[in-house]
LOZAKOL-963203 format. One record per residue (C-alpha): residue number from 0; z, y, x. Coordinates in Angstrom, 1 decimal. Example, Ala and Ser with C-alpha at 12.3 -4.5 7.8 and 13.67 -1.06 7.14 Angstrom:
% LOZAKOL-963203
 lotor      Z      Y      X
     0    7.8   -4.5   12.3
     1    7.1   -1.1   13.7
% end
This chain:
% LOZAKOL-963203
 lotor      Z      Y      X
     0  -31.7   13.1  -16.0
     1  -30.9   14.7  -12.9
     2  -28.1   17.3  -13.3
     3  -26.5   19.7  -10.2
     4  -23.0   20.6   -9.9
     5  -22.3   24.0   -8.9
     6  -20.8   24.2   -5.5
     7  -20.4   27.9   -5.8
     8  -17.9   27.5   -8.5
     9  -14.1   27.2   -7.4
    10  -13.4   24.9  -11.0
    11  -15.2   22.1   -9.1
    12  -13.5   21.7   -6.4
    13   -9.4   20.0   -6.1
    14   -6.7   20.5   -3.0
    15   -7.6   24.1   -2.7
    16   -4.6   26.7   -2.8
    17   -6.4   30.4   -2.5
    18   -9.1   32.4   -3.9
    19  -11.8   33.4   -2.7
    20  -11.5   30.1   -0.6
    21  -15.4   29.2   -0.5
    22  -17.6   30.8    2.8
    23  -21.0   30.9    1.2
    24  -23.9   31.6    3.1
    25  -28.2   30.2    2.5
    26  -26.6   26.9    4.0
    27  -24.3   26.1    1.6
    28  -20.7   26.7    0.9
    29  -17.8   25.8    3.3
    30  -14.4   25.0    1.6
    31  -11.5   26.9    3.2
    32   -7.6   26.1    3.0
    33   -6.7   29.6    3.3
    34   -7.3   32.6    1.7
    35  -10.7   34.2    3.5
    36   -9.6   38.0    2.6
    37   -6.6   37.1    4.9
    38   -8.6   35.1    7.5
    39   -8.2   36.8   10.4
    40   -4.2   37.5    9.9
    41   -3.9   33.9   11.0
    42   -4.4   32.7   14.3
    43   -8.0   31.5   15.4
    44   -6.6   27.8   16.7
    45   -5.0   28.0   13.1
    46   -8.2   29.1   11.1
    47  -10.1   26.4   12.9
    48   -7.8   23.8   11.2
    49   -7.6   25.4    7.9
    50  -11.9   25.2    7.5
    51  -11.4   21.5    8.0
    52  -11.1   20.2    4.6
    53   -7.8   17.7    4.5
    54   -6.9   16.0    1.2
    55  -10.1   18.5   -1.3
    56  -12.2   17.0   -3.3
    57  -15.1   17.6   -5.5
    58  -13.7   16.5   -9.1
    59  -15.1   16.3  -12.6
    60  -15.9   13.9  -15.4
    61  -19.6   12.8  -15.5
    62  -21.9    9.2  -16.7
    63  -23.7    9.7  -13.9
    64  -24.7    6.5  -12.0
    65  -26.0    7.8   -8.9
    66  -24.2   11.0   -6.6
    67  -26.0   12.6   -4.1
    68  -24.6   14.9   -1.9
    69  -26.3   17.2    1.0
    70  -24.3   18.6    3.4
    71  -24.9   20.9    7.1
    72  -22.4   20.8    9.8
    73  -20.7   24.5   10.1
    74  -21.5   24.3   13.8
    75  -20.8   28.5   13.7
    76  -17.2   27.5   13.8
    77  -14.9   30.2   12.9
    78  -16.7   33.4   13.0
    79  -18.2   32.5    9.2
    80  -14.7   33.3    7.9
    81  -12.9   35.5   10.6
    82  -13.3   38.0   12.8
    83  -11.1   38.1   15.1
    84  -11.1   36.6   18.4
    85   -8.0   37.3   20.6
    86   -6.8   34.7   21.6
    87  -10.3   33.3   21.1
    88   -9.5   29.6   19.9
    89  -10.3   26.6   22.3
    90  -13.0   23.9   22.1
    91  -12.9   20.8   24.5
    92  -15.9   20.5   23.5
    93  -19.0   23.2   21.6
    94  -18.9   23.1   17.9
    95  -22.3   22.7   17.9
    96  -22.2   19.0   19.5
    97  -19.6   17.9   16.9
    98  -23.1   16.4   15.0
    99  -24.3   14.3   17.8
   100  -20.8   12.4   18.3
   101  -18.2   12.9   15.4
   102  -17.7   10.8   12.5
   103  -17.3   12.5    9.2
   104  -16.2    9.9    6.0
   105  -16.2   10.7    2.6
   106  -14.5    8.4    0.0
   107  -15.7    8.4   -3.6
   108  -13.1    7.5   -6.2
   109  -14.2    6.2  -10.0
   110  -11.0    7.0  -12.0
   111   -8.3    6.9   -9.6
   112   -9.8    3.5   -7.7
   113  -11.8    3.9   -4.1
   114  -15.3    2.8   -4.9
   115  -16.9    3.2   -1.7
   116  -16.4    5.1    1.6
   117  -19.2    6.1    3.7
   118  -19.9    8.1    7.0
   119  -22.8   10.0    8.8
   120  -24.9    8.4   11.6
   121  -24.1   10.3   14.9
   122  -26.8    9.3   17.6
   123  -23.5    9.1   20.2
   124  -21.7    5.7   19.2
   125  -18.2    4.7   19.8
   126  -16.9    8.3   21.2
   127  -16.0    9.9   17.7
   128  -12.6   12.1   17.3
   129  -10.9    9.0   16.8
   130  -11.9    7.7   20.4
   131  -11.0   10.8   22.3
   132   -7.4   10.1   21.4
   133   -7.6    6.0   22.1
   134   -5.8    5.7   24.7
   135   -7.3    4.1   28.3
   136   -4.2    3.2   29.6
   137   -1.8    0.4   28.7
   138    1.9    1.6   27.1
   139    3.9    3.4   27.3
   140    2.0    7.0   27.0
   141    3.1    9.1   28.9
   142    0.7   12.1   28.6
   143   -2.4   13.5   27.1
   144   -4.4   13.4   30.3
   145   -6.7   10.1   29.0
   146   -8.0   12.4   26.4
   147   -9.4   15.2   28.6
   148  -11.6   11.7   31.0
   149  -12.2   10.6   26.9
   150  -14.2   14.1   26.5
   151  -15.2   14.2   30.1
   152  -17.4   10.6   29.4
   153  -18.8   12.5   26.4
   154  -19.9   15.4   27.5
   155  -22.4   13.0   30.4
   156  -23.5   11.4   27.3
   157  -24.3   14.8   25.5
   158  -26.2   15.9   28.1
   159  -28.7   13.1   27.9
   160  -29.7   14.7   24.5
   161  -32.4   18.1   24.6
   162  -30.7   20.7   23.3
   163  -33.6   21.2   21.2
   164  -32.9   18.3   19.2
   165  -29.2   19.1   18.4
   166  -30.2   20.4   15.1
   167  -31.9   17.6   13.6
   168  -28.5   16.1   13.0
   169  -26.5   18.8   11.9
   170  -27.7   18.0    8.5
   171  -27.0   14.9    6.4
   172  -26.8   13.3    3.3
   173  -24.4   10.7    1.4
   174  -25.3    9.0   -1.1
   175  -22.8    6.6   -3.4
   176  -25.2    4.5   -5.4
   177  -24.9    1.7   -9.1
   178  -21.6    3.9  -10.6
   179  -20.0    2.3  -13.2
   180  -22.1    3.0  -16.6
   181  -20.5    5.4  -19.3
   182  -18.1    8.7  -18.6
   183  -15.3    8.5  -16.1
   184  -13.8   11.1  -13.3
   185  -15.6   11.4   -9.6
   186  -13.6   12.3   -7.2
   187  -15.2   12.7   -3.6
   188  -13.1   13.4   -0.7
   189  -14.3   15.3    1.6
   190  -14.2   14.3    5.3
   191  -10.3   15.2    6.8
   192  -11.2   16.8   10.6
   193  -14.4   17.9    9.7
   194  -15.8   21.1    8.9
   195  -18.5   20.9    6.5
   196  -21.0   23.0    4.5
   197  -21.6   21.8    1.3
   198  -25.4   22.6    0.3
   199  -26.3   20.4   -3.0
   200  -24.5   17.7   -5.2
   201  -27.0   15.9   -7.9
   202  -25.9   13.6  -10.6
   203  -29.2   11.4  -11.1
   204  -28.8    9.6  -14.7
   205  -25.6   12.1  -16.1
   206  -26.2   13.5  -19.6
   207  -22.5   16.1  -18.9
   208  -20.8   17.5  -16.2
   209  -17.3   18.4  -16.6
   210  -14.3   20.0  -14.5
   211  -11.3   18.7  -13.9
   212   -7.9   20.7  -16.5
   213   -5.2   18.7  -14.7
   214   -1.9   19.9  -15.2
   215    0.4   17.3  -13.3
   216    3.2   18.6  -11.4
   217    1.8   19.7   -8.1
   218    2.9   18.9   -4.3
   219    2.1   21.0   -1.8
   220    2.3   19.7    2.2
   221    2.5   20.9    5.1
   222    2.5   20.1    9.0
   223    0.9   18.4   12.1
   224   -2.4   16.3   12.8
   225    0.1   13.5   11.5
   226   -0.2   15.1    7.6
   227   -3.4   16.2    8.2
   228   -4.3   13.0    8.5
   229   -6.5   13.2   12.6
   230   -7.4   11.3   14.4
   231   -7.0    8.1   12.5
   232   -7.0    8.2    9.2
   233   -9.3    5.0    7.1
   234  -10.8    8.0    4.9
   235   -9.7   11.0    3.7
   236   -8.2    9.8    0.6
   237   -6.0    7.8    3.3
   238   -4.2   10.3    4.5
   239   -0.5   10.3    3.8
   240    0.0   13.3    1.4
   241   -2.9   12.0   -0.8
   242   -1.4    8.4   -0.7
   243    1.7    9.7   -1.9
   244    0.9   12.1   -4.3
   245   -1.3    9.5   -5.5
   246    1.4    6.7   -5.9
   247    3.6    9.2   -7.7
   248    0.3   10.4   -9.9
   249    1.3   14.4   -8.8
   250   -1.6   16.4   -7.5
   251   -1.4   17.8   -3.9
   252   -2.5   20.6   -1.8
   253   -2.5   19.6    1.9
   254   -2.4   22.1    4.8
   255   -1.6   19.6    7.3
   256   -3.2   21.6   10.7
   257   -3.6   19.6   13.6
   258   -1.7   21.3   16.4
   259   -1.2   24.7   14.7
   260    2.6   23.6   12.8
   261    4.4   26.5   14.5
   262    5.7   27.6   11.3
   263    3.5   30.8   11.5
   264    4.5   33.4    8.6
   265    1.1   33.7    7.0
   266    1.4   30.4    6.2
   267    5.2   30.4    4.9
   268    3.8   33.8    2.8
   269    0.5   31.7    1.3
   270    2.9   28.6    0.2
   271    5.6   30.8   -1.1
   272    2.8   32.0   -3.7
   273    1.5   28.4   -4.4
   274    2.1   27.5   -8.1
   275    4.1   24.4   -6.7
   276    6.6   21.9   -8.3
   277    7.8   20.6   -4.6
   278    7.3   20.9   -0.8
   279    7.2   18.8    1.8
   280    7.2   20.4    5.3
   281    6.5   18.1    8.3
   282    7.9   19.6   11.2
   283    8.3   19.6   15.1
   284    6.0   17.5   16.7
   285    3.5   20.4   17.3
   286    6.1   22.7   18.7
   287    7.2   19.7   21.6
   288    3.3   19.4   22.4
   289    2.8   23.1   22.7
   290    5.8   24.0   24.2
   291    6.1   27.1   21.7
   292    9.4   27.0   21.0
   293   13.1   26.9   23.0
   294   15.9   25.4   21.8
   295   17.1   29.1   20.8
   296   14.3   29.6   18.3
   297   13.4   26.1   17.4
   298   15.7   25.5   14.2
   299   16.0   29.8   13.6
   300   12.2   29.8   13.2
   301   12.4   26.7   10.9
   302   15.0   27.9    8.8
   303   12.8   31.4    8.6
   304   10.1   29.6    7.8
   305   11.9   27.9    5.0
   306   13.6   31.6    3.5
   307   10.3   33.1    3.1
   308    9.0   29.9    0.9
   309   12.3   30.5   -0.8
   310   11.3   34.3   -2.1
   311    8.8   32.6   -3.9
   312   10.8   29.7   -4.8
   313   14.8   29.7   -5.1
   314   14.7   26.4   -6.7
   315   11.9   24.6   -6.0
   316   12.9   21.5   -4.3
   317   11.7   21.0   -0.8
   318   11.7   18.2    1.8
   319   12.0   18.6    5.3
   320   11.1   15.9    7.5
   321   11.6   15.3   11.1
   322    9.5   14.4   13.4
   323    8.5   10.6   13.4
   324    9.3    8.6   16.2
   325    7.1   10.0   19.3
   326    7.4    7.9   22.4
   327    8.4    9.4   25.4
   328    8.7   12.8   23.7
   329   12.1   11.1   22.3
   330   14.1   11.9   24.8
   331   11.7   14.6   27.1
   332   12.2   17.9   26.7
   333   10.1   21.1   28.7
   334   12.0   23.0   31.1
   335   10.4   26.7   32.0
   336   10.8   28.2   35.0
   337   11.6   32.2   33.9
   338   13.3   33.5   36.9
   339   16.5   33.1   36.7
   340   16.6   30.1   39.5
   341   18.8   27.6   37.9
   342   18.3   28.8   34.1
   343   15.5   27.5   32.7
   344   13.8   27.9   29.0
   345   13.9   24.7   27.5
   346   11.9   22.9   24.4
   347   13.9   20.6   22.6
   348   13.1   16.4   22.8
   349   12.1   15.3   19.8
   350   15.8   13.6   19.3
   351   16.8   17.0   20.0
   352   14.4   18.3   17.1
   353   15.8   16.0   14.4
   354   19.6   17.3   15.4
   355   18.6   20.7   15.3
   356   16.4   20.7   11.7
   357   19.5   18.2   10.4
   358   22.0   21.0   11.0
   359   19.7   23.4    9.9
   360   19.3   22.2    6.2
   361   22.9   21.3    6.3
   362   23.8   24.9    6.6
   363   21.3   26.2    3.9
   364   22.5   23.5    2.2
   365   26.4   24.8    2.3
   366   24.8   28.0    1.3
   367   23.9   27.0   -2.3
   368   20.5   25.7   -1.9
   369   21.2   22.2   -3.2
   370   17.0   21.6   -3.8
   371   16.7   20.9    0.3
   372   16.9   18.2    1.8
   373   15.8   16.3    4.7
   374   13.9   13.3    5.1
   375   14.7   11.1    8.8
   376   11.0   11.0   10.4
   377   12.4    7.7   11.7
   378   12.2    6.7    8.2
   379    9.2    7.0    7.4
   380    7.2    5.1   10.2
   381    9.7    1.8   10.7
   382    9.0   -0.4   14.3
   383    5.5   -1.5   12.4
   384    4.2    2.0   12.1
   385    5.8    2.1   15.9
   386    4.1   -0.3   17.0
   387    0.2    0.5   15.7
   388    0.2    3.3   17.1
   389   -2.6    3.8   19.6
   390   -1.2    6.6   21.7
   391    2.7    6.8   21.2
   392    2.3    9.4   18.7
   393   -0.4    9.5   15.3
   394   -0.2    6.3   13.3
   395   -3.4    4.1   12.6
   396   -4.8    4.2    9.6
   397   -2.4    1.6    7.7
   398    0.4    3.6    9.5
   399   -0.7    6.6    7.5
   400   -0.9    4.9    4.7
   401    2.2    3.2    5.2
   402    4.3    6.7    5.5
   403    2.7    7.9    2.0
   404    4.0    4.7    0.2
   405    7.4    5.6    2.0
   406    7.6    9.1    1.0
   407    6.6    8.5   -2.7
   408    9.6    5.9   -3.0
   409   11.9    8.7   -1.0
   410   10.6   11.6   -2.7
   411    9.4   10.1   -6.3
   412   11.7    6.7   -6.6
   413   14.2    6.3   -9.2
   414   16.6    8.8   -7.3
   415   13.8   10.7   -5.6
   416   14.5   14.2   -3.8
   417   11.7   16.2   -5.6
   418   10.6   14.8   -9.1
   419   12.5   11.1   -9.9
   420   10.9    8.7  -11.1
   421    7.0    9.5  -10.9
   422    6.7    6.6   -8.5
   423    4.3    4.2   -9.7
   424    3.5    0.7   -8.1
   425    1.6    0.2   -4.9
   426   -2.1    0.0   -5.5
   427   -3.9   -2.0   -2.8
   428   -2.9   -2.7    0.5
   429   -0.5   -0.3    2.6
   430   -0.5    1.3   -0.9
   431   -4.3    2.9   -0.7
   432   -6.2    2.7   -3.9
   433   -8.1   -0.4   -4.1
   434  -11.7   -1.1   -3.2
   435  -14.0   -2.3   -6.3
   436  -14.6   -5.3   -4.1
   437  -10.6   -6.2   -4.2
   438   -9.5   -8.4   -6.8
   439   -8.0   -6.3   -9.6
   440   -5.1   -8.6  -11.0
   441   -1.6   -7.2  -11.3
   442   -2.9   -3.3   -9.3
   443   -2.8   -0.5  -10.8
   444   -4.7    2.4  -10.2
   445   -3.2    5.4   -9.7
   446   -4.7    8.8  -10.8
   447   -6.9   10.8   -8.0
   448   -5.3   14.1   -6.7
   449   -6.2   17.4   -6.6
   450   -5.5   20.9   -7.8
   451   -7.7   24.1   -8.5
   452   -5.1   26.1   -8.1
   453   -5.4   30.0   -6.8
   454   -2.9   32.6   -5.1
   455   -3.6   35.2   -2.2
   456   -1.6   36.9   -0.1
   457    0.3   40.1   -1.2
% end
């Protein structure tokens, strides 16, 4: 028997943190981090983030051996779920390409343990997101440039492809075959930097279909391309806040937004209303790459950021963590010429960063709040996770996983900031859950994450 899950209904889906927060159209429905009644109160470059679906899954409990899921690129981009367009957002390169080069993975999970991950078939090989940001120079990095010849390359290759034929691969299906016999829980991640209507989901061979009641504590993230988990992350149930929450068997909500961490208040309002046992807030790298702050408003707008979380939660213990080692953005700061000849605006270095957000929570600290604390980004990703990473900034994939292993011990451990002892044993290498193919002896599998969990903005 052949049943259909709803994709319409909210109950289905884990990681979300608003309501409405599905954009359905005749294609299908598109899962959205952010509350779509408030969509165009956040910024476009934001928005476009937020529609990418980092660390949500489709969860329930079903015997079903085979899932089938159909699926359309939202190749619209942003004007499905907002309106406004000033500043328009940037594109290096047309949503509607994204189908003819990108790579989207989705990782199935059979009670807690990866069963297989799979990807689409993009007629472009070798130039997906992951291969604009591989670097084609040797280290040190010293800029971004690479990147911008990476798209360049693309876009020749594009071009060899009628435009006529672009929308015979914006839809695809994935299809996770020979499930374990009898009633267990599905969870299928959806792809991390990819925006994605969701059009069918069959269960061929399922008698039930049944949502996910979890009611584990709940963790809710947020910060740069690093906890969203671009450009490369093994699979979206790789991505660091996933891995963690995982390890310490939490659920999580991650708004991890790839270049958008500028502490913007629609965001600090939306997570001060999340039904959250703990935080973590990754922040800084974003504002050195953007140049959007000066070392006059880097740690005030921080600490803002923090306040207004706090109206919603006076107690609720929350991690701050500094930025994670960056290359030559260590010790290099932006100077801004704005007039006044030898005074100049200037963004903090990263080494800066860490000083400034280390005072900052010692101050809120000596206020009272005794639930904040901070977390050393130099920490978390040791000279390994240094040393793997392709352009002196985003860790590989092991890296990623690496950093959630190390937050769940800091976080979760024995004498953990935000819940103690919910830390559980690695499972797998670098602490992702294991593949069925991996022997099984002395693991243990850790619970798959999630939450359907719903607030809007006031």
């Amino acid at each position: 028997m052949t049943r259909t899950v709803d994709l319409t209904n909210p109950s289905f889906y884990q990681g979300l943190l608003s309501e409405p927060c599905l954009d359905i159209n005749a294609d299908g429905a598109l899962p959205v981090r952010f509350p779509l009644a408030n969509a165009n109160l956040a910024h476009p470059e934001l928005m476009e983030q937020l529609m990418q679906p980092s660390g949500v899954s489709l969860s329930f409990n079903t015997d079903a051996r085979v899932c089938r899921l159909r699926y359309r690129w939202a190749t619209e981009g942003l004007a499905c779920c907002s309106k406004r367009d000033f500043p328009p957002a940037g594109h290096l390169m047309p949503p509607a390409t994204k189908p003819l080069w990108d790579v989207a993975s989705f990782d199935l999970l059979v009670d807690g343990v990866l069963f297989d991950r799979q990807t689409n078939d993009p007629p472009i090989k070798g130039q997906s997101g992951d291969d604009m940001f591989m670097p084609t120079m040797q280290k040190p990095i010293n800029d971004f440039s690479y990147v911008f010849q990476n798209y360049g390359a693309l876009h020749d290759k594009i071009k060899a492809i009628p435009e006529e034929k672009w929308g015979h691969y914006a839809a695809g299906e994935i299809v996770f075959k020979q499930l374990p016999a009898g009633y267990k829980r599905l969870d299928l991640y959806l792809p991390e930097k990819s925006s994605l209507r969701l059009c069918s989901l069959n269960l061929e061979g399922a008698a039930g279909i049944n949502a996910i009641d979890d009611s584990r504590p709940l963790l809710v993230t947020y910060g740069s391309s690093i906890t969203q988990g671009m450009p490369f992350a093994n699979g979206p149930s790789s991505v660091w806040p996933v891995v963690a929450a995982r390890a310490a068997d939490v659920r999580v909500v991650n708004l991890g937004v790839g270049g958008q961490c500028h502490f913007d208040q629609v965001m600090a309002r939306l997570i001060s209303k999340a039904p959250a046992a703990c935080f973590a807030f990754e922040l800084g790298i974003n504002v050195h790459n953007m140049c959007s702050m000066n070392m006059r408003t880097f740690a005030e707008a921080a600490m803002g950021f923090i306040l207004t979380v706090r109206d919603g939660h006076p107690k609720t213990p929350i991690c701050v963590i500094s930025p994670i080692w960056g290359g030559f953005r260590e010790e290099q700061g932006w100077d801004t010429d704005i007039g006044f000849g030898a005074f100049k605006a200037k963004c903090p270095s990263l080494t800066e960063m860490r000083d400034l957000l280390k005072k900052m929570v010692e101050l809120l600290r000596s206020r009272g709040d005794e639930n904040l604390h901070l977390v050393d980004g130099l920490n978390l990703a040791d000279e390994d996770v240094r040393m793997s990473m392709p352009d002196d900034l985003h860790p590989n994939g092991n890296g990623y996983e690496k950093i959630g292993i190390r937050f769940a011990e800091l976080a979760f451990g024995p004498k953990g900031l935000l819940i103690p002892g919910r830390f559980q044993s690695q499972v797998g290498k670098n602490g992702n859950s294991r593949n069925r193919n991996e022997q099984q002896k002395h693991e243990v599998a850790m619970p798959a994450v999630g939450v359907p969990c719903f607030c809007t903005l006031q």
